[in-house]
N, C-alpha and C positions, 0 to 999 in steps of 0.2 A: 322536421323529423323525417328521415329516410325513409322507404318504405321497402327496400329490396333486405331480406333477409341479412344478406353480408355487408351490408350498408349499418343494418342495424348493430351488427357483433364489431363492426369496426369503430362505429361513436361507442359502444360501451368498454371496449378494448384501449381505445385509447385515454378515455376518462379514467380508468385503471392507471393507465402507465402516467398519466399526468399526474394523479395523485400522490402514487410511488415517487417520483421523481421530485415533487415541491416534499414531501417528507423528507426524503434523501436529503435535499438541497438545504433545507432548514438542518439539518443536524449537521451539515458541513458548516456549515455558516457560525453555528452557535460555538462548534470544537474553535473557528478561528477567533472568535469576539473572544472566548477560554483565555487565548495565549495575547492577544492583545490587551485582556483586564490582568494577566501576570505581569506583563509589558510595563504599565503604566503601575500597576505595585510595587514592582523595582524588587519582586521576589524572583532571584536568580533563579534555586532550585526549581521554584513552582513554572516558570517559564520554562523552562529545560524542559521537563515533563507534558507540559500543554504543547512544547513544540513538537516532540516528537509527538505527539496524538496528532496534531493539528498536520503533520507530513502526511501521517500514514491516511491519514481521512482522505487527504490533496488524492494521495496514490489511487485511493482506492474508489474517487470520485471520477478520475481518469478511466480505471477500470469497469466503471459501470456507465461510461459514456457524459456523464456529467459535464466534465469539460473538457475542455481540449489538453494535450499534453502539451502545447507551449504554455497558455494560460496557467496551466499546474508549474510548470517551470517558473515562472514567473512570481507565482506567492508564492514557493518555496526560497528562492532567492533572495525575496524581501525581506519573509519570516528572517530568515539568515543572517540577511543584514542588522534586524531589529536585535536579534540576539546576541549579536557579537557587540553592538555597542553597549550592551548593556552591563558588560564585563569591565 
């Protein structure tokens, strides 16, 4: 345990943002398992709808530094691909 004042605000600061950030990361996760159990249902409409959820999450996990924007590029493309075979 530190013992310097801003030692101490910087383990609680970041125990903060690491909590935010596995919450974060778990609700992305869950939006894409969403469009993968449409996927494997072979429910067109319902996959349409989980996909775009499951972009904008990608987007917007980008936006809050989550991941990188090739990696974002990357499941979105797959998502993509998943979906157009399903047609």
């Amino acid at each position: 345990m530190p013992n310097i004042k801003s030692s101490k605000k910087d383990v609680l600061s970041s125990k903060i943002a690491y909590e935010k950030n596995k919450s974060e990361k778990s609700a992305l996760k869950t939006c894409l398992k969403k469009f993968d159990a449409a996927l494997v249902a072979g429910d067109k409409s319902g996959a349409e709808a989980a996909y775009k959820q499951a972009v904008k999450a990608v987007d917007q996990a980008v936006i809050k530094g989550l991941l990188h924007k090739n990696n974002a590029a990357r499941k979105k493309s797959s998502m993509t691909l998943k979906l157009n075979k399903l047609a």
